[in-house]
N, C-alpha and C positions, 0 to 999 in steps of 0.2 A: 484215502489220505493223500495229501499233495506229494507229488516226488519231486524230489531236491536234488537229485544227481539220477543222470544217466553214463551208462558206462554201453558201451562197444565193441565188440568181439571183431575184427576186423576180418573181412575174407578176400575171395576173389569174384564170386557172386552175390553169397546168399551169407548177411551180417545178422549175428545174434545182440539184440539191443535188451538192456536188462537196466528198469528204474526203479530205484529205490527212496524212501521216503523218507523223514529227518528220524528214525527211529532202525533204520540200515536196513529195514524191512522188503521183501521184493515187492511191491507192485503189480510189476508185466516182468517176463523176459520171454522173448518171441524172435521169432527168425522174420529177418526183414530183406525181402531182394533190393541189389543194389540197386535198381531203377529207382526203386518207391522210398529210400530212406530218406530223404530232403522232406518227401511231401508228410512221413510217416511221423519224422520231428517236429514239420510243423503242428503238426496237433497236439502237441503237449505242449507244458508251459515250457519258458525257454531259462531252463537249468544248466549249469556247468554239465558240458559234458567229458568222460575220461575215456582213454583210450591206448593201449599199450604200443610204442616208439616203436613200428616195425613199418614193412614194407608198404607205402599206400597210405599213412598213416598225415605224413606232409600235407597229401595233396586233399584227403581228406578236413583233417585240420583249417586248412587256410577256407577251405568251401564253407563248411562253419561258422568261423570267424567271420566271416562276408556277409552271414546273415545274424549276426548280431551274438554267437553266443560265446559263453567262454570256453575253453579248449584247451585240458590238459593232455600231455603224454605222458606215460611212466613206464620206466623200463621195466621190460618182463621179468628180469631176473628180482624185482619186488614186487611182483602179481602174483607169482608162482608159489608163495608161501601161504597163499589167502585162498587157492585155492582145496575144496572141502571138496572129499569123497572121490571117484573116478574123474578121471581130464573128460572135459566135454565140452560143448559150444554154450550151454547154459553158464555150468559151474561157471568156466574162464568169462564170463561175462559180471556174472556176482561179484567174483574175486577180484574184477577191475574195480566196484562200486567198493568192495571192501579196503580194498588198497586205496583209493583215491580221497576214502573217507579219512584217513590217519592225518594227526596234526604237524607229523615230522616227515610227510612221504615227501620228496622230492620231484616235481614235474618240471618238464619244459614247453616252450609254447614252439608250435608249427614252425618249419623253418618258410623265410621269405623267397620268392623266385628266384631273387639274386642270390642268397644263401646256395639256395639247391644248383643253382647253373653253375656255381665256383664248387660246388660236390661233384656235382657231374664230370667236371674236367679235372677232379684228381682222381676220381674213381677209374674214368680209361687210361689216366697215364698210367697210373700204379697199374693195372692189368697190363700193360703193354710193356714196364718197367721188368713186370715180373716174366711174361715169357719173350724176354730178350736172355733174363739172368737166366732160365732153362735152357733155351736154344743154345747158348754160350758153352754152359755145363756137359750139354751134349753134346756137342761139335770137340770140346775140348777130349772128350773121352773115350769117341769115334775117333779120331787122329792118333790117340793111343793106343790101339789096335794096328795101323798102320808104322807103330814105332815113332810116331813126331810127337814129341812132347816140347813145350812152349812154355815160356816164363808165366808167370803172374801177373794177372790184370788184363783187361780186356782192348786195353789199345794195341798193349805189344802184340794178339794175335788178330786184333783185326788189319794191322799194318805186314803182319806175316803169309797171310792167306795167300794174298793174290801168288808170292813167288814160292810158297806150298803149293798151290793146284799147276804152277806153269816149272816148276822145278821136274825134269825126266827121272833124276838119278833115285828120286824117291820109292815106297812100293807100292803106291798109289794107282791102283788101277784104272784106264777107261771111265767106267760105272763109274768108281767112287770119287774119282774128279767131278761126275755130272752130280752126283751128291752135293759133294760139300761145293759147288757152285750154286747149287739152287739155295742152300743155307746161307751163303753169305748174301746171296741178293735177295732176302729175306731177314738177316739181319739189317744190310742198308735200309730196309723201307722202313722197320722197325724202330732203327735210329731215327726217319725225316718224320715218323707218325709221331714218334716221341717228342722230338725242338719243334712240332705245331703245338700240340696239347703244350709246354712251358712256355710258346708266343703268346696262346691264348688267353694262360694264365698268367702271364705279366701284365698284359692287355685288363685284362678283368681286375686285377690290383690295381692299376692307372685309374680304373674308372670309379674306383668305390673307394670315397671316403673312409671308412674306417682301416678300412686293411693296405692304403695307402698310408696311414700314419703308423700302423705298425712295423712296416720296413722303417722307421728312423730310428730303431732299437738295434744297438750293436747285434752284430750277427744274426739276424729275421733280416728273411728274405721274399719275392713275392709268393714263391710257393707255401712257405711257414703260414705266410700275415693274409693267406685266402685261406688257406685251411682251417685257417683258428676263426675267421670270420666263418665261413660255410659251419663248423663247428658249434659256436659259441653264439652267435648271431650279435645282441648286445651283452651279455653276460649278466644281466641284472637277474636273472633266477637263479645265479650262484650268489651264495651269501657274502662269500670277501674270497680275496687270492688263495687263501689257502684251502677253501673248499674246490672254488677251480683246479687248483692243483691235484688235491688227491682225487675228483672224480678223473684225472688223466693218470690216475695210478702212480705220480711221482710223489709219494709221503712211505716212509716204510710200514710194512707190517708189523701186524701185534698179535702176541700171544703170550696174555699178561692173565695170572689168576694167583687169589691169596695172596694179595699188594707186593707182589713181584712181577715188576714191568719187563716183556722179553722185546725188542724190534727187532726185527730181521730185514731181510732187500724190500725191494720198493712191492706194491702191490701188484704193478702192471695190470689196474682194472681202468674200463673205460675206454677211448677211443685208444686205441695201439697206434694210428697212424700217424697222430698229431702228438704223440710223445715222441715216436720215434724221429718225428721232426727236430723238434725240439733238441731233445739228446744230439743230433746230429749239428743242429745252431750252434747249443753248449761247445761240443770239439771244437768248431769255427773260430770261438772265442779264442780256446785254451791252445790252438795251434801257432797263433799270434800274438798271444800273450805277451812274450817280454818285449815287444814292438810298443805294447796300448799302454797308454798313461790314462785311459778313464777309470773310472770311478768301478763299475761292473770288473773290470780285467784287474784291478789292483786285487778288489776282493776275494776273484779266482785265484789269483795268487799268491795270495797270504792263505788260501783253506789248501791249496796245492801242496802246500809245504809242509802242514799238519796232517790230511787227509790221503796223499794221494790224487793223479788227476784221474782215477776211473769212477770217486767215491766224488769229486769236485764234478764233472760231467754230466750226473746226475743231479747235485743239489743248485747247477747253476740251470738247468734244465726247468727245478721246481724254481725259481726266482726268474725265470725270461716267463715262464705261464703266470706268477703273482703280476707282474709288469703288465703282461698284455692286460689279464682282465681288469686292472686298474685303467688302462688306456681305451678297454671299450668300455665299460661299465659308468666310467665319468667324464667321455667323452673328450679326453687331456690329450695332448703330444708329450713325446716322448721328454722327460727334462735327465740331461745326461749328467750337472753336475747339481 
């Protein structure tokens, strides 16, 4: 029988390909080395292929796309229920055909080079981001052993150091001045690798159309308006703003049975980092608030006064995500009033 969907088990060598026919029937499913998989698809007809959003997945996708066929991804956490019997490289290769056959699955298509290269530069800053905030935690905690305890925030003990290590009266030993000197010049470099990675990424804003116009959005910034681009690419495979919204987990939770609706906090499903942006845009707003006479800050502040600003933060967070996908999906600038 013809097969109409192939699906692919993704590896690091050796890919499990599994086709099935308009009746979800298997076909083949067969281990294919990565050398031979190009040549191994051309011999079939050229049917939509699926493949679960993981590592290798991009670059795969776009190879695809290049020679003519269509290219879903789907997130694993809706493969994983289709998969029948023991985990294995068959099974998961079915369960992508089975998953990818549903009328209501959700896919996205390969991210673009430029997508991936504005990924690439939030990926090392956030790792770099984070063991700065370690280094920090630990230097602060070491010094407490020594009896120097220091205010809050990272400036007041990056500006304290230098006259901690050169201060005699302290109980800072020899050793542990050569310590905590090799930490802070390890913090410093920490700091210049950090303001390259956000040159680059202001740079990579300048240059792309889209995420250029998403900076004209009160409070989105370059780092927000490449994120959400690397993220979201055009957004047209989300259905309207408010599906964008809650695949970034900002819609609350439900736990509603026998026509009694329960919501709770927000879901926190989906990309964590591009909410946490957001969230952090929202304060932006709400920090300046009695300053803004736009249209965005009035509305903060009128749900301010009902809600609270930790419960506002959050819901202005789900209306900057409705805004952008509106601003990539129909190609618009931002209109403020």
């Amino acid at each position: 029988m013809n097969i109409t969907l192939i699906g692919i088990d993704l590896a690091k060598n050796v890919f499990q390909v599994c086709g099935v026919n308009q009746a979800g029937k298997s076909v083949f499913n067969r281990q294919v080395r990565r050398a031979a998989l190009l040549d191994f698809l051309a011999q079939q007809t050229k049917v939509p292929i699926a493949m679960e959003a993981c590592s290798g997945s991009n670059y795969w996708g776009r190879a695809l796309q290049n020679l003519g066929y269509e290219v879903m991804l789907l997130p694993p956490q809706h493969v994983k229920p289709f998969v029948k019997g023991n985990k294995n490289d068959r099974n998961d290769a079915f369960a992508i055909c089975e998953a990818a056959r549903r009328p209501d699955m959700t896919v996205v298509a390969p991210r673009t080079l430029a997508q991936t290269d504005m990924n690439l530069g939030h990926r090392i800053r956030e790792r770099q981001v984070g063991e700065r905030t370690r280094l920090i935690c630990q230097l602060r905690g070491l010094l407490n052993e020594y009896g120097i305890v220091l205010p809050r925030g990272k400036d007041s003990l990056l500006a304290a150091m230098p006259d901690i290590l050169e201060d005699a009266n302290n109980e800072l030993t020899p050793s542990a001045r050569t310590y905590f000197y090799g930490m802070l010049t390890e913090w410093r470099q920490l700091d210049n690798a950090i303001k390259t990675r956000e040159k680059e990424i202001r740079q990579q804003c300048r240059a792309h159309e889209a995420s250029n116009r998403l900076t004209e959005i009160r409070g989105v910034g370059d780092i927000t308006a490449t994120a959400a681009v690397a993220f979201a690419g055009n957004a047209r495979h989300y259905h309207n703003g408010r599906h964008f919204a809650a695949n970034l987990g900002l819609v609350p939770k439900e736990h509603s049975s026998g026509g009694k609706q329960q919501l709770g906090g927000i879901t926190k499903r989906g990309n964590r980092y591009l909410r946490k942006l957001l969230v952090q845009c929202a304060w932006s707003i709400i920090r300046h608030i009695n300053k803004a006479k736009d249209r965005i800050s009035l509305w903060a502040k009128a749900l301010i006064e009902r809600r609270g600003p930790q419960k506002t933060a959050v819901a202005l967070a789900n209306k900057l995500a409705r805004i952008i996908w509106a601003m990539l999906a129909r190609q618009e600038h931002y209109r403020a009033a």
